[in-house]
Every structure is written in structure tokens, then in C-alpha cells.
C-alpha positions in Angstrom: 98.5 107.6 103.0 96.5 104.2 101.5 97.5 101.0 102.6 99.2 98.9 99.9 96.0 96.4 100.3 93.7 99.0 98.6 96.8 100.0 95.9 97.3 96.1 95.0 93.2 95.7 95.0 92.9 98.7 92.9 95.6 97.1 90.2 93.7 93.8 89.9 90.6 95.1 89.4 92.0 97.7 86.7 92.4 94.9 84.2 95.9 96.3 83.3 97.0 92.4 85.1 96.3 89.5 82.3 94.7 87.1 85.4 93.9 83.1 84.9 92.1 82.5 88.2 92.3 78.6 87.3 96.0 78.4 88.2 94.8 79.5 91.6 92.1 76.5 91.5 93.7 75.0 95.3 91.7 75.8 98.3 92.2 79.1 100.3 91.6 80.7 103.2 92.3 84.3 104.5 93.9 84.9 107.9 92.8 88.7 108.8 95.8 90.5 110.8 94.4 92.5 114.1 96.8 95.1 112.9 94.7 95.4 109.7 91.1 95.0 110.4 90.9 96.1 113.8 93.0 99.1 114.2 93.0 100.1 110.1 89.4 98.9 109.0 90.8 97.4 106.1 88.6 94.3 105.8 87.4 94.2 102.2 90.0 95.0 99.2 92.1 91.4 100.3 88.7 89.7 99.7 87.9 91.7 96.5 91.6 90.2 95.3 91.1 87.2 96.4 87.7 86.4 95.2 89.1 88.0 91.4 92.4 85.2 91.8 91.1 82.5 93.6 88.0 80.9 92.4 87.9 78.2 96.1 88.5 81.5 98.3 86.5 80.7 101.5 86.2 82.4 104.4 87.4 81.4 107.9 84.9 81.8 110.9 84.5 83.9 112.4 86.3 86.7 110.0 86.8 89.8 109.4 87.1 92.2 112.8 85.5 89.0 114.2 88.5 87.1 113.7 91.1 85.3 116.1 94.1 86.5 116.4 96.9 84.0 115.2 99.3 84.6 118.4 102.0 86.4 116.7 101.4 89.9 116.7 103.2 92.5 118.6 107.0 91.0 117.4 105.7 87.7 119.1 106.0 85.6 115.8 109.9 86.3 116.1 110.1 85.8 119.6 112.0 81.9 120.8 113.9 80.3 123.3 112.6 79.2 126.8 109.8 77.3 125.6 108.1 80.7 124.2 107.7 78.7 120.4 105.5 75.9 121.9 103.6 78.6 123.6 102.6 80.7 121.0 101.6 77.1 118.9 100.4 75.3 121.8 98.0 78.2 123.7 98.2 81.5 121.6 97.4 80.2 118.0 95.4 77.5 119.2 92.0 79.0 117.9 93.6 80.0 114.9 94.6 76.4 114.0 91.6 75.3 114.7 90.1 78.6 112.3 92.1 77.0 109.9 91.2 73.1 110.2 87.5 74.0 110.3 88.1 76.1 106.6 89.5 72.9 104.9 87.5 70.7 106.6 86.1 69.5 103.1 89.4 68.5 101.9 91.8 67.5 104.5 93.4 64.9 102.2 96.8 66.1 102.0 96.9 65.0 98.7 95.3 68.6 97.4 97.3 71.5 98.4 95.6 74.0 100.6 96.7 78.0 101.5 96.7 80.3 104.1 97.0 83.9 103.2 98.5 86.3 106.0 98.7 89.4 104.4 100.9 90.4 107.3 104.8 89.2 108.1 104.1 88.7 111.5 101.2 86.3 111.2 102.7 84.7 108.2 105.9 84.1 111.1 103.4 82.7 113.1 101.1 80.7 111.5 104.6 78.8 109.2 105.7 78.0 112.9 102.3 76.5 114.2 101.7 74.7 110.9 104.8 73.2 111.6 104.9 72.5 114.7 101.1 70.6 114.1 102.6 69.1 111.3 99.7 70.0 108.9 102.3 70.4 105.7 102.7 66.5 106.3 99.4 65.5 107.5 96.9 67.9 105.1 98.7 69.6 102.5 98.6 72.9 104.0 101.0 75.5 102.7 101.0 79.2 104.4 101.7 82.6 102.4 100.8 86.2 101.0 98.4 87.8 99.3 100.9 89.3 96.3 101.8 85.5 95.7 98.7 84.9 94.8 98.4 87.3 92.5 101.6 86.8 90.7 100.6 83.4 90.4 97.7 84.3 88.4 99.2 86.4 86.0 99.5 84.9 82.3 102.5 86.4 82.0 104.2 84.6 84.4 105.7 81.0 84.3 103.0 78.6 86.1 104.3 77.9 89.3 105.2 80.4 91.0 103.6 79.1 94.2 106.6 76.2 94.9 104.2 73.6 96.7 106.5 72.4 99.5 107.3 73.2 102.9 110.4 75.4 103.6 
């Protein structure tokens, strides 16, 4: 059993990939799912990708096993109605926003397009409802998504823009 981080890590830094780092030249910052680092150790191979695709990777803080949670693990991210939505923006990703403001901090302008990478469905949930709901699509550019998307995007072989810079 290997978890698909190390496989996809393992890939990109095979060479068999035909990578062009440059068409990853936006901001981006890496949301670390509890699931992941905390219960599975796996802490390094997203950062290995990331710093071989994206050459403005930077780092949240804290990270790693030191990182916030984003609110939406265990099934919360699909969890709604009774006011549950403005809690999980509002109180229990409240750090992570703020995680995520203080790692663009040098380019709020929403005029260059930032990303968050949540290798993990629930936190990507999550963190596309609390950028929403804070508005920071609108007000800073910020776009939310995975790690493979990166990736892809790189590859040569691949039509440039495959990262569709606009909120859905």
C-alpha cells in the first residue's frame, strides 16, 4: 500500500513528464490535510512536486504536522443547512483563512491569480466554500485546487491552460 502522493512524486521526479515550471509561474500555497500529515506522515513528496512545477511555491505557517486544520474534515466540508456552512467559514476555517491571507500577503492584488492546493477532497470542499463565502476570488484573485492540476498544467504536452482562472 503507498499513498498516490508518493506514486505521483515518484512520476515527476522520473523525468518520463516533459514539465515547463513557467506555466505554473502564479503564486501558490499548500494546504496540508490532517488526514495526511498527521495520521499518514506524508508531509514531503507534495512539496517535492510542488517545488519541481511551481517555481512561487511558498509555504503556509505554520505547516506541515504544524498545520491548522481547514474545518472540513471528518465529512464536515459536505455538511449544510441550519446555519452549519457559516459555521465551518465563520469559526472552523477561520485560522485557515487567515493561513492563507498571511501566504499571499505579498500580492493581494487580485489582479495576479493566486492557488491553494488541497491535495484532499474534503479540504478542497471546504476551503472553495470559505473562499467564497470571504469573497477572496473577487477581492484577491484567489483560486482553490489539487495537486494533479498542477501537474498537468505543466506538462508540454498539454494545451496551456489547463488551470481555467475563474471561480466556479
Amino acid at each position: 500500500r503507498e499513498s498516490a502522493l508518493t506514486v505521483l512524486r515518484d512520476i515527476v521526479a522520473s523525468g518520463r513528464l516533459k514539465l515547463d515550471p513557467s506555466r505554473n509561474a502564479f503564486p501558490v500555497t499548500l494546504h496540508d490535510p490532517c488526514n495526511m500529515v498527521r495520521l499518514m506522515g506524508i508531509v514531503e513528496p507534495q512539496r517535492e512536486i510542488l517545488r519541481r512545477v511551481c517555481p512561487r511555491f511558498r509555504e503556509m505557517t505554520p505547516h506541515g504536522v504544524d498545520n491548522y486544520c481547514c474545518g472540513g474534515g471528518s465529512g464536515f466540508a459536505i455538511m449544510s443547512g441550519g446555519g452549519f456552512q457559516a459555521w465551518r467559514s465563520e469559526i472552523a476555517g477561520r485560522k485557515k483563512i487567515e493561513q492563507i491571507l498571511g501566504a499571499f500577503a505579498d500580492c493581494l492584488d487580485p489582479s495576479i491569480h493566486k492557488y491553494v492546493c488541497a491535495p484532499c477532497s474534503n479540504c478542497k470542499g471546504q476551503i472553495r466554500d470559505m473562499l467564497a463565502h470571504h469573497g477572496l476570488w473577487e477581492r484577491h484573485g484567489i483560486l482553490y485546487g489539487g495537486l494533479v492540476e498542477l501537474v498537468v498544467n505543466a506538462m508540454s504536452d498539454v494545451q496551456p491552460g489547463f488551470i481555467e482562472w475563474e471561480w466556479r
